[in-house]
TORPA-4810 file (N, C-alpha, C, O; in nm, 3 decimals):
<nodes>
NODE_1_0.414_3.015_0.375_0.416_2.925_0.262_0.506_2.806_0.296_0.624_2.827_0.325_X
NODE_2_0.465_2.705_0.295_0.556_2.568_0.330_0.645_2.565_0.238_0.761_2.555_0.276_X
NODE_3_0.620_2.572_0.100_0.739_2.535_0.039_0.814_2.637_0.013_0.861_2.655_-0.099_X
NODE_4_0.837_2.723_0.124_1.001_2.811_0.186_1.037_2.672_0.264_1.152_2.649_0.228_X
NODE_5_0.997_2.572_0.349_1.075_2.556_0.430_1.077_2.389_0.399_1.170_2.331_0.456_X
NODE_6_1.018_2.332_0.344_1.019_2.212_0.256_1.045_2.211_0.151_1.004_2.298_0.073_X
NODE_7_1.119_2.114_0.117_1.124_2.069_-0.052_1.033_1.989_-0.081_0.984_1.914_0.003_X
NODE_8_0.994_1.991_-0.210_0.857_1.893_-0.289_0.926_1.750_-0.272_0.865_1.644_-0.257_X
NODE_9_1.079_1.770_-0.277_1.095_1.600_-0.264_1.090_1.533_-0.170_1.107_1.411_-0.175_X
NODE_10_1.055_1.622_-0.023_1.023_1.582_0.097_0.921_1.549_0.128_0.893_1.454_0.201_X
NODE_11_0.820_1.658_0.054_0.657_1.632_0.054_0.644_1.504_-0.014_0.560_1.424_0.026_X
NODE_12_0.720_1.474_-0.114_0.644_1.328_-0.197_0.699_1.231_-0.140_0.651_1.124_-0.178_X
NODE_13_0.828_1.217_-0.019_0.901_1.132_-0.001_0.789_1.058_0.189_0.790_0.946_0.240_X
NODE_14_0.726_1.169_0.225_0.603_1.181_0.371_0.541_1.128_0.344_0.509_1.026_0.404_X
NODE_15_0.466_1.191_0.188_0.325_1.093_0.163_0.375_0.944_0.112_0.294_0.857_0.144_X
NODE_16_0.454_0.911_0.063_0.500_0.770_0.035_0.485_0.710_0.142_0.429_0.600_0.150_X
NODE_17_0.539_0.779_0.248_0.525_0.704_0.390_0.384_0.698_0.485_0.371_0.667_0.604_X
NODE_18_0.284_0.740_0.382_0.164_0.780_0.483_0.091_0.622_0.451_0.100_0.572_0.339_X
NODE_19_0.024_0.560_0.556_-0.096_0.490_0.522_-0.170_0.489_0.420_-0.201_0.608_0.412_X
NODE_20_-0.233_0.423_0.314_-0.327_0.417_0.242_-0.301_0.539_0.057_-0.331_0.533_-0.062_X
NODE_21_-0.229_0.629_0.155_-0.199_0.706_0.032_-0.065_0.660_-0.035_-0.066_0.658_-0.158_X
NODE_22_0.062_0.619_0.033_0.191_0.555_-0.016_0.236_0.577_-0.071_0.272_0.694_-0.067_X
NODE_23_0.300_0.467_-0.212_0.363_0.507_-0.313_0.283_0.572_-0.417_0.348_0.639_-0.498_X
NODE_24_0.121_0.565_-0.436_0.067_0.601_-0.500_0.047_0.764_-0.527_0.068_0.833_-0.627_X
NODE_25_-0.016_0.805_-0.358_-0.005_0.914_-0.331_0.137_1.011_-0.362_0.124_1.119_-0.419_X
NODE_26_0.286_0.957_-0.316_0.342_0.982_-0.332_0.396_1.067_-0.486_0.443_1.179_-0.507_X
NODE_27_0.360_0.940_-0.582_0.369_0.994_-0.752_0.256_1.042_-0.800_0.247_1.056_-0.922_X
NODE_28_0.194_1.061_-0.751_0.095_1.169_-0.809_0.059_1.318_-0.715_-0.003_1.420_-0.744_X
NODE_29_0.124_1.277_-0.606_0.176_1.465_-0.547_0.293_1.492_-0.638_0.282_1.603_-0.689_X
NODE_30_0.431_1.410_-0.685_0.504_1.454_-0.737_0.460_1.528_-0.925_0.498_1.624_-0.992_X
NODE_31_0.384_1.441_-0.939_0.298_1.486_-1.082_0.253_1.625_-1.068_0.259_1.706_-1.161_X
NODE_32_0.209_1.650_-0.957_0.125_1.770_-0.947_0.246_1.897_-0.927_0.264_2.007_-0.979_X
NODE_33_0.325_1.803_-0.806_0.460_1.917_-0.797_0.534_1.935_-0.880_0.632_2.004_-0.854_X
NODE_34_0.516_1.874_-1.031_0.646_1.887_-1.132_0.709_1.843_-1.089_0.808_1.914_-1.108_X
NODE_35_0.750_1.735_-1.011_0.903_1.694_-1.010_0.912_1.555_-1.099_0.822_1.474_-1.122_X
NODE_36_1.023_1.554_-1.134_1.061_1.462_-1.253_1.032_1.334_-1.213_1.033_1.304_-1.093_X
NODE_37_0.999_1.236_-1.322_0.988_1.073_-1.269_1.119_1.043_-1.205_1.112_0.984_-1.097_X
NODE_38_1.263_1.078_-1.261_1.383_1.020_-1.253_1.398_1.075_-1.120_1.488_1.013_-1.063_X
NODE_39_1.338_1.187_-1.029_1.343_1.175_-0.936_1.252_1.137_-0.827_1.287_1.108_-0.713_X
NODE_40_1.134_1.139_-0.873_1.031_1.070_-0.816_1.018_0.913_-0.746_0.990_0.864_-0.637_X
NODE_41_1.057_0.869_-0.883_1.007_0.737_-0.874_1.091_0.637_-0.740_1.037_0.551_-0.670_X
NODE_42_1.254_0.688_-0.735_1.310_0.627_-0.621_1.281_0.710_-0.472_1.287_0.666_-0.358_X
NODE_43_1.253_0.823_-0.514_1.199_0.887_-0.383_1.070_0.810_-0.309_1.044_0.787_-0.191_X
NODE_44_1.002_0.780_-0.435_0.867_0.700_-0.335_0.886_0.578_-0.285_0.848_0.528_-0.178_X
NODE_45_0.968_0.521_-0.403_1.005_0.372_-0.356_1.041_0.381_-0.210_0.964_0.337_-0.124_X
NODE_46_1.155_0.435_-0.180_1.256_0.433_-0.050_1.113_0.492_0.064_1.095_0.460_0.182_X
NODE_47_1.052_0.558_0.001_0.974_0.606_0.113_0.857_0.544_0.166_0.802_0.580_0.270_X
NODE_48_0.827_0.463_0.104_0.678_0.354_0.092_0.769_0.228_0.150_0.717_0.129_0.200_X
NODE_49_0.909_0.244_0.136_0.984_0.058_0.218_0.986_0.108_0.303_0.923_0.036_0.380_X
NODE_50_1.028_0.221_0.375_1.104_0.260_0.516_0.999_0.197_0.604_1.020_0.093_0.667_X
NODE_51_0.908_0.249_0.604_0.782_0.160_0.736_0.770_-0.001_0.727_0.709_-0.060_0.816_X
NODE_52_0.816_-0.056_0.644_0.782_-0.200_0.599_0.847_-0.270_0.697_0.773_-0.332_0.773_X
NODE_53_1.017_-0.282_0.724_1.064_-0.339_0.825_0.949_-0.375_0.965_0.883_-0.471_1.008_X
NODE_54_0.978_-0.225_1.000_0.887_-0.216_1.117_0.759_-0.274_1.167_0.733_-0.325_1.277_X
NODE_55_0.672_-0.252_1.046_0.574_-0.335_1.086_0.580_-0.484_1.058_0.512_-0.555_1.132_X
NODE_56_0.657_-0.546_0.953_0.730_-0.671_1.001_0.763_-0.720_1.094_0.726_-0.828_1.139_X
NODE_57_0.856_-0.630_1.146_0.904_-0.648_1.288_0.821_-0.717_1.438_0.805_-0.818_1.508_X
NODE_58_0.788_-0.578_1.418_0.697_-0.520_1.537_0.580_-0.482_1.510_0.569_-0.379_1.577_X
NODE_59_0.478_-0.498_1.451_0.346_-0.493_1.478_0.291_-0.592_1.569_0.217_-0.549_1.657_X
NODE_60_0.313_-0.710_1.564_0.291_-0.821_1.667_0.276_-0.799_1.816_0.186_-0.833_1.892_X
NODE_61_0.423_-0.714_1.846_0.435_-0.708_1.949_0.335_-0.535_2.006_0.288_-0.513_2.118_X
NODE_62_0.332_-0.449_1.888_0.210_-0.341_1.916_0.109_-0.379_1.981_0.070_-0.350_2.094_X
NODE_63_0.063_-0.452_1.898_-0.046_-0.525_1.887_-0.070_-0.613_2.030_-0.186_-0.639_2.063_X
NODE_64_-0.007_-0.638_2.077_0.015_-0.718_2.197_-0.026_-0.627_2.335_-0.122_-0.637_2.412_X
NODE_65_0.084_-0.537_2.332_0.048_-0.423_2.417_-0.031_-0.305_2.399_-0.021_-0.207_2.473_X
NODE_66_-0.133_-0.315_2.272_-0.260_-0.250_2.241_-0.391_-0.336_2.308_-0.493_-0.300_2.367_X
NODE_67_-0.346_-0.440_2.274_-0.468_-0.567_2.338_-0.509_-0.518_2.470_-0.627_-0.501_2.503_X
NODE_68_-0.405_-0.497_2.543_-0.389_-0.485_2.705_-0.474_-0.371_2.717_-0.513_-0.364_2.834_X
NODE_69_-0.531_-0.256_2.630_-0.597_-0.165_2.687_-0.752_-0.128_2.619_-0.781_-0.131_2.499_X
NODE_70_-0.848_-0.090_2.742_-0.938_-0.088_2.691_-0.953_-0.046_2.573_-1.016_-0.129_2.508_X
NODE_71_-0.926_0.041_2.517_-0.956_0.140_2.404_-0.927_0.094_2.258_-0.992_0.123_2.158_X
NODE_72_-0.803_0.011_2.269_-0.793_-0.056_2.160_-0.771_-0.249_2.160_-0.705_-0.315_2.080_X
NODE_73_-0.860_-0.301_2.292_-0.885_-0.408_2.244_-0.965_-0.491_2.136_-0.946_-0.594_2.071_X
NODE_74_-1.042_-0.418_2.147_-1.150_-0.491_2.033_-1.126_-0.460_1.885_-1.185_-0.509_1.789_X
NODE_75_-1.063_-0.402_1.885_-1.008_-0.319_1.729_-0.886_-0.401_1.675_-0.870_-0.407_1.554_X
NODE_76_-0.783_-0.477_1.776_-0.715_-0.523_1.731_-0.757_-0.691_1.745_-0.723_-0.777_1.664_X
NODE_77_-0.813_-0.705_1.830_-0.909_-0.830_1.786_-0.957_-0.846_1.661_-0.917_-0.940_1.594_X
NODE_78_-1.021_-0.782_1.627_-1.104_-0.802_1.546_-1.034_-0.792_1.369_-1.084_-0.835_1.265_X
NODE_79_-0.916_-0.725_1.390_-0.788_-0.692_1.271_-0.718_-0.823_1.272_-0.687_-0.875_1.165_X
NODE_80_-0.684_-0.895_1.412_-0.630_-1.026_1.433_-0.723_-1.145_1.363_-0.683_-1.232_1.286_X
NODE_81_-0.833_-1.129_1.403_-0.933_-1.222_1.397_-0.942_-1.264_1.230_-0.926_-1.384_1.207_X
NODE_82_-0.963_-1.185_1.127_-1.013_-1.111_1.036_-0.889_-1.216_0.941_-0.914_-1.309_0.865_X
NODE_83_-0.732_-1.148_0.986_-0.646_-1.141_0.882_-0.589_-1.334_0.916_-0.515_-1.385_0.832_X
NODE_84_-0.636_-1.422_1.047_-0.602_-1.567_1.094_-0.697_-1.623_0.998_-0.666_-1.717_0.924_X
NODE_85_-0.844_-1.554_0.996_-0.916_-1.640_0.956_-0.896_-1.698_0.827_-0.961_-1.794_0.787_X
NODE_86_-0.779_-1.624_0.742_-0.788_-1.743_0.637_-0.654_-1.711_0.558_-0.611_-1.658_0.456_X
NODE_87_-0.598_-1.811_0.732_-0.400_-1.828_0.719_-0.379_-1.921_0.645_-0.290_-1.910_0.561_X
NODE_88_-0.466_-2.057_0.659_-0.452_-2.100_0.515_-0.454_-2.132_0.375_-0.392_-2.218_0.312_X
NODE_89_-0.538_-2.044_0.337_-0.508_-1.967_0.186_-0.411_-1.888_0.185_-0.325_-1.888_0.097_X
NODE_90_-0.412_-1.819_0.276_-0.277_-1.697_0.203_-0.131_-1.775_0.223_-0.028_-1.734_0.171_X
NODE_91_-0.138_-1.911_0.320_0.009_-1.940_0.330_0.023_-1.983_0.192_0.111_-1.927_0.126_X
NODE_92_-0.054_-2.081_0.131_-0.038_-2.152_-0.017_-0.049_-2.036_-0.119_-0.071_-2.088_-0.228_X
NODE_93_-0.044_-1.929_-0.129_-0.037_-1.805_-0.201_0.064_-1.732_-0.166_0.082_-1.636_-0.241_X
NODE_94_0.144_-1.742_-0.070_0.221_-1.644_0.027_0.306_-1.535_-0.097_0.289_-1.413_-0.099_X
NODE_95_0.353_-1.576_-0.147_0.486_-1.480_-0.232_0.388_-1.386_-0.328_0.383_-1.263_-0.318_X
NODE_96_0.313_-1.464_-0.422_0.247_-1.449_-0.535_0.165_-1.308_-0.509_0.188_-1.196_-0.553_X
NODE_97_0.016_-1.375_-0.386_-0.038_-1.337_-0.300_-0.001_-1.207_-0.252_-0.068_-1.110_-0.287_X
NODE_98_0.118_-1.191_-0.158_0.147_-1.038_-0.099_0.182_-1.000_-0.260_0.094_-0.937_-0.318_X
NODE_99_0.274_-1.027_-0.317_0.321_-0.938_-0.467_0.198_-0.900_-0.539_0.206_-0.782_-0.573_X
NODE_100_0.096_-0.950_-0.572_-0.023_-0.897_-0.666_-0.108_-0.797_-0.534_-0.179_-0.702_-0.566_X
NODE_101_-0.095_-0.822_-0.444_-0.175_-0.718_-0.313_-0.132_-0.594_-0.322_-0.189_-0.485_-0.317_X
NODE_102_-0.018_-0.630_-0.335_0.056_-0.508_-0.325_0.070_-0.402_-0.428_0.058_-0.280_-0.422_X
NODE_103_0.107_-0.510_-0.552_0.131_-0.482_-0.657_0.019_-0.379_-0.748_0.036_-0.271_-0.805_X
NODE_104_-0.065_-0.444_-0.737_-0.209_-0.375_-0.795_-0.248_-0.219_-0.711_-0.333_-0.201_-0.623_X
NODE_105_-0.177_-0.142_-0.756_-0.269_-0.011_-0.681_-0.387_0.048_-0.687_-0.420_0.152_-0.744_X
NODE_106_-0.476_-0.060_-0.597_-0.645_-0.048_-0.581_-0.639_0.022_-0.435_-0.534_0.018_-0.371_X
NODE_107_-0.756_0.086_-0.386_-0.826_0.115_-0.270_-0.793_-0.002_-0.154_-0.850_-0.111_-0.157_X
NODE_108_-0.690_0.037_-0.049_-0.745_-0.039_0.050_-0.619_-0.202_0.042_-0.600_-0.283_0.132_X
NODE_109_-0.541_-0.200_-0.129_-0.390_-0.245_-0.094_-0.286_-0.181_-0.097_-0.316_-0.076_-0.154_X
NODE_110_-0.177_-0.180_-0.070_-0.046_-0.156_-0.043_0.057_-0.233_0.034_0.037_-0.343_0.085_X
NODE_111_0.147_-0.178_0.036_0.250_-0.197_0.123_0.257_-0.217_0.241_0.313_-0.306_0.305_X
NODE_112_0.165_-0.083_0.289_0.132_-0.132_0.469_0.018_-0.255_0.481_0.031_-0.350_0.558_X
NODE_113_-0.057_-0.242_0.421_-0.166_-0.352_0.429_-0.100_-0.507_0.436_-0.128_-0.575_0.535_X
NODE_114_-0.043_-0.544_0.369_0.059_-0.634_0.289_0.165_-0.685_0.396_0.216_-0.794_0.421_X
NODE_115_0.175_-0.532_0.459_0.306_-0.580_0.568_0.204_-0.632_0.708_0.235_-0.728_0.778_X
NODE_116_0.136_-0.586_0.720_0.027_-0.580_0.863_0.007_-0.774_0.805_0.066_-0.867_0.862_X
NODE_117_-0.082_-0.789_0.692_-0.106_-0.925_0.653_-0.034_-1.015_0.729_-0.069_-1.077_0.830_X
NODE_118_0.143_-1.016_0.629_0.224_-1.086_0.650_0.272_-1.068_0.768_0.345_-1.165_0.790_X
NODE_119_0.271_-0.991_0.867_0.309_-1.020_0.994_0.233_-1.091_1.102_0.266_-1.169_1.191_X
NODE_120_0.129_-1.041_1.066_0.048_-1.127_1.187_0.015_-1.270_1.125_0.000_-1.365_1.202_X
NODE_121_0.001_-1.289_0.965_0.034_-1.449_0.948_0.161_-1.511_0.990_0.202_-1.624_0.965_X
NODE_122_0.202_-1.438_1.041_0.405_-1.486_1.060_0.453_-1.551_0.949_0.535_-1.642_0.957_X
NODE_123_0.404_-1.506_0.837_0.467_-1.513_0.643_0.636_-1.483_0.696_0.672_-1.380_0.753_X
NODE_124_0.738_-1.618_0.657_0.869_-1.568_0.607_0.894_-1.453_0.613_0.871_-1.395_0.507_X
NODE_125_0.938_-1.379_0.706_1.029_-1.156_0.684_1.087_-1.189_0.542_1.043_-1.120_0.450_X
NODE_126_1.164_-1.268_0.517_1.239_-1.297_0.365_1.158_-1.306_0.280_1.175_-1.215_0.199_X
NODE_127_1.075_-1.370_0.254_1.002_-1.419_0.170_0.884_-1.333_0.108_0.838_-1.338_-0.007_X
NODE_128_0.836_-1.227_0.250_0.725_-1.127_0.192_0.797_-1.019_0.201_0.730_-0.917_0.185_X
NODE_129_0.926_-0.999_0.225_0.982_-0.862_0.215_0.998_-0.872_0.063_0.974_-0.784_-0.019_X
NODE_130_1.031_-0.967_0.046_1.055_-1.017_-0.116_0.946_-0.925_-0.224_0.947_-0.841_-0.314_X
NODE_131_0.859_-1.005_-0.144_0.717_-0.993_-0.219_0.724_-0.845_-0.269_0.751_-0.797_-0.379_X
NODE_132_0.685_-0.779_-0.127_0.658_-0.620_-0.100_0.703_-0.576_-0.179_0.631_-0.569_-0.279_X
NODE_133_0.841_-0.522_-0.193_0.937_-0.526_-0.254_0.914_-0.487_-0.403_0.910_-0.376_-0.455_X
NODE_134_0.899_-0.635_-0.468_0.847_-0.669_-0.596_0.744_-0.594_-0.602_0.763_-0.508_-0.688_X
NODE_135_0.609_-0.581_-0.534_0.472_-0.530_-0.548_0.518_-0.401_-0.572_0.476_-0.331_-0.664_X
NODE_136_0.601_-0.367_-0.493_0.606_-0.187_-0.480_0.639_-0.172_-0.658_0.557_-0.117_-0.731_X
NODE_137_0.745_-0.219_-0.701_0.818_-0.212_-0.843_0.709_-0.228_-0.911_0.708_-0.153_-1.009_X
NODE_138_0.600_-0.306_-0.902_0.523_-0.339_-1.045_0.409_-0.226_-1.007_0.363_-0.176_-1.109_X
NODE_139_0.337_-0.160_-0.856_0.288_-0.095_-0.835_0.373_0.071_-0.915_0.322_0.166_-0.974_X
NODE_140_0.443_0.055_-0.898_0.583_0.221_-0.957_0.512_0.177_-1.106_0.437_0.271_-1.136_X
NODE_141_0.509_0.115_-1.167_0.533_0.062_-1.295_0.393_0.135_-1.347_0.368_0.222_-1.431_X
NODE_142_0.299_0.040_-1.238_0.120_0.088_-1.290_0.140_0.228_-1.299_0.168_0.299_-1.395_X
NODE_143_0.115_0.260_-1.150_0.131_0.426_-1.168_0.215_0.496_-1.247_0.189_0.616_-1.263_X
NODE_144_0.304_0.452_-1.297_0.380_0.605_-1.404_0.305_0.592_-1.497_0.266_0.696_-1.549_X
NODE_145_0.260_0.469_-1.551_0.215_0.453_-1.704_0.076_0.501_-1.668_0.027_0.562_-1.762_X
NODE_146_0.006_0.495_-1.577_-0.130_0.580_-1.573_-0.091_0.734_-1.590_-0.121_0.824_-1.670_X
NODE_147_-0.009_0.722_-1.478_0.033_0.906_-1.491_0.091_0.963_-1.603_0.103_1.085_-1.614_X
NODE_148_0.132_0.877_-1.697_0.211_0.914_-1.817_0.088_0.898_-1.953_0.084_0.940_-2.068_X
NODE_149_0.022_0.837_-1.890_-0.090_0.834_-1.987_-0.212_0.943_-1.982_-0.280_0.982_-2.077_X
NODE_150_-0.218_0.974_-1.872_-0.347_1.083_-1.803_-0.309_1.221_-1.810_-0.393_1.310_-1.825_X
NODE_151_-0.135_1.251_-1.795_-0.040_1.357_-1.778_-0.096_1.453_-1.940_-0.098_1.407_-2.055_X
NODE_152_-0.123_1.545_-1.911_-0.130_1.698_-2.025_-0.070_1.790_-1.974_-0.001_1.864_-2.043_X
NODE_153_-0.084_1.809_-1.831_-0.048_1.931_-1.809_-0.097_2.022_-1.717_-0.067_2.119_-1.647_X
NODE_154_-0.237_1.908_-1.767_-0.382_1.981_-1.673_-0.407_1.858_-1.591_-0.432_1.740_-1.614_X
NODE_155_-0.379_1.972_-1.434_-0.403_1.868_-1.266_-0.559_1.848_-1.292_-0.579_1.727_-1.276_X
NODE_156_-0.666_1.904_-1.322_-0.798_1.830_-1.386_-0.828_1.678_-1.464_-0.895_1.578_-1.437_X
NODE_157_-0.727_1.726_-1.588_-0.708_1.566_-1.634_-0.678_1.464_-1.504_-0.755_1.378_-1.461_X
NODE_158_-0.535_1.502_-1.454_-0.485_1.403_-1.386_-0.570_1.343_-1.284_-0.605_1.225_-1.278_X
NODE_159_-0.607_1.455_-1.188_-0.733_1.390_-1.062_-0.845_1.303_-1.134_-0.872_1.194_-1.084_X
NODE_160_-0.923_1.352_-1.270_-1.016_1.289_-1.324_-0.967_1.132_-1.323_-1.011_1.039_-1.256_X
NODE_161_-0.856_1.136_-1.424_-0.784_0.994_-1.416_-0.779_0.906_-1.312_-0.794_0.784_-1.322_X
NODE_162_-0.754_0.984_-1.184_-0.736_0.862_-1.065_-0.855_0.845_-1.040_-0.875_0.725_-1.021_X
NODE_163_-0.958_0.911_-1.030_-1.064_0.907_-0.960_-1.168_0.752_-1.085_-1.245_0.659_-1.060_X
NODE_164_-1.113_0.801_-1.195_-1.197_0.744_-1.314_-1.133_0.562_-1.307_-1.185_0.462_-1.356_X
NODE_165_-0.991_0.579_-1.219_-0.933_0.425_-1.192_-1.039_0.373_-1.063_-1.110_0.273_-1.068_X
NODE_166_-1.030_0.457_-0.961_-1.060_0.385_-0.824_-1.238_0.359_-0.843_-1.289_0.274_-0.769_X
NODE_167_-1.346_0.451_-0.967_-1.405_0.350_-0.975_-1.424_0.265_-1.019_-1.496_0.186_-0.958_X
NODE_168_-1.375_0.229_-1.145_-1.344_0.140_-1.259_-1.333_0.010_-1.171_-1.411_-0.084_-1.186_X
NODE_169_-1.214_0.012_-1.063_-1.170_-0.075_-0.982_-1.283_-0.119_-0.891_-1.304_-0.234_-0.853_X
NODE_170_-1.359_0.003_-0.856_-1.475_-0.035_-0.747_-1.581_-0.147_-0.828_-1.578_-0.269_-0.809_X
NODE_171_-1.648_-0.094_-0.897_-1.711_-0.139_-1.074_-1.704_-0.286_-1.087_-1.784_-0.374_-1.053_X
NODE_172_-1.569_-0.289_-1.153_-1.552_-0.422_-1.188_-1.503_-0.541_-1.096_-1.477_-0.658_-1.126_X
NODE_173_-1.498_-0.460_-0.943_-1.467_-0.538_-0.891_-1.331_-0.624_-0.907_-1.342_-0.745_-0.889_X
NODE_174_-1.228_-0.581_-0.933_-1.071_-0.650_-0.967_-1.033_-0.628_-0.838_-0.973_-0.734_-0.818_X
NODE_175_-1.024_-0.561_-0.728_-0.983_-0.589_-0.605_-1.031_-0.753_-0.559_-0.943_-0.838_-0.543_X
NODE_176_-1.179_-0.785_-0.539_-1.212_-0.912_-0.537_-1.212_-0.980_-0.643_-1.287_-1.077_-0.634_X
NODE_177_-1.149_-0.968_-0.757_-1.054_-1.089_-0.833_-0.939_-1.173_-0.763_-0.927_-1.291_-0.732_X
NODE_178_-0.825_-1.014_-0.744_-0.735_-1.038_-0.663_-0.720_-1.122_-0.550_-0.633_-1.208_-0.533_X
NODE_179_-0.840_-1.080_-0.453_-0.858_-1.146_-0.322_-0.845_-1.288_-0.359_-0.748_-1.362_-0.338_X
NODE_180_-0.977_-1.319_-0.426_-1.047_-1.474_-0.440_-0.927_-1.511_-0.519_-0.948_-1.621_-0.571_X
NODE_181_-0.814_-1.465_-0.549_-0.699_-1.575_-0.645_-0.630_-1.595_-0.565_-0.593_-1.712_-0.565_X
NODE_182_-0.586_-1.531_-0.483_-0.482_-1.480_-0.385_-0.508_-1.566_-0.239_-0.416_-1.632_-0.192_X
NODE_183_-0.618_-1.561_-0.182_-0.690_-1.601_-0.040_-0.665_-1.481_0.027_-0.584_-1.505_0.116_X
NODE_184_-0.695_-1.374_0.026_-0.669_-1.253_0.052_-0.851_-1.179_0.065_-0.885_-1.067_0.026_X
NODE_185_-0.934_-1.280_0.127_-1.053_-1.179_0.114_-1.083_-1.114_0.253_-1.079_-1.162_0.366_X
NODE_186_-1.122_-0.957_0.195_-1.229_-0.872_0.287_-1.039_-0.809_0.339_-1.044_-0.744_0.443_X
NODE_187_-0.945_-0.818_0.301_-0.819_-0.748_0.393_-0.828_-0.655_0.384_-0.779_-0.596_0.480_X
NODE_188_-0.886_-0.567_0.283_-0.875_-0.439_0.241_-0.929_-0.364_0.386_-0.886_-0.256_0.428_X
NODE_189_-1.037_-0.451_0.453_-1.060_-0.419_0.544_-1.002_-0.388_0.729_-1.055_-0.325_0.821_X
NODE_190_-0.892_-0.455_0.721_-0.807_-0.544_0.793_-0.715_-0.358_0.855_-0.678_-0.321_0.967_X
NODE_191_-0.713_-0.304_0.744_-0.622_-0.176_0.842_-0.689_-0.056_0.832_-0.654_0.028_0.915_X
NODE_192_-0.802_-0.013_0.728_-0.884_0.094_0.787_-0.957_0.051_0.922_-1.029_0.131_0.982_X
</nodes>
């Protein structure tokens, strides 16, 4: 049984840090694990920033010495290619832009997405850490009040709930709201 040898606040603090699942994933494993918002909510935070530096940092330079090999040249081409082609919309959006990307917890944005963006646009480290940052807080914000709204008791309700957001989101299409306000189109694509 894992949780002899893990704590749930470890498990929610991993998935914060995972790709694609994040802070999102993060508070809604903690929903499921019972653990409290008051401890949740900074657990995911801290755990959804920790990777952010880094790929700030250093994705560039990954990316550099990924180029160099067969296996992942064309993949990062084509992630390069993708996220240049339209450096100038997102520079005249830059702050706003990463903060609503981020901010909005749809399919395909986050934090890592956001950070991958702003690095290879070479976006201000200050300026979109800023952002991130901010996104993550108003992203914490969405998610409790979904989870606090969907929350009975019953993990049925709750999964129904997310699942009943990500198509809603697919549906109406508010990811490409976002994009087309932002200059942020097709990124979602940019790190799957």
């Amino acid at each position: 049984n894992l949780s002899q040898h893990i704590s749930r606040e470890l498990i929610i603090f991993i998935i914060s840090m995972i790709p694609i699942l994040e802070l999102r994933g993060g508070l809604l494993a903690a929903s499921l694990l019972k653990v409290s918002a008051v401890k949740a909510i900074p657990i995911c935070i801290i755990g959804n920033i920790i990777p952010i530096p880094f790929i700030l940092l250093f994705i560039r330079q990954i990316f550099k010495v990924l180029k160099k090999t067969k296996l992942f040249h064309g993949l990062i081409v084509k992630m390069e290619d993708r996220a240049m082609g339209k450096s100038d919309q997102i520079k005249r959006y830059e702050f706003f832009g990463l903060l609503l990307f981020v901010g909005i917890p749809l399919p395909g944005t986050g934090a890592w997405t956001g950070s991958l963006i702003a690095s290879l646009l070479e976006v201000d480290i200050k300026k979109s850490s800023i952002a991130i940052f901010c996104g993550l807080i108003m992203a914490t914000v969405i998610m409790y009040v979904v989870l606090l709204i969907s929350f009975t008791g019953d993990t049925f309700c709750m999964v129904s709930a997310g699942i009943l957001i990500h198509v809603i989101s697919d549906k109406y299409s508010v990811n490409n709201f976002i994009i087309k306000q932002t200059g942020f189109e097709k990124t979602e694509r940019i790190f799957l």
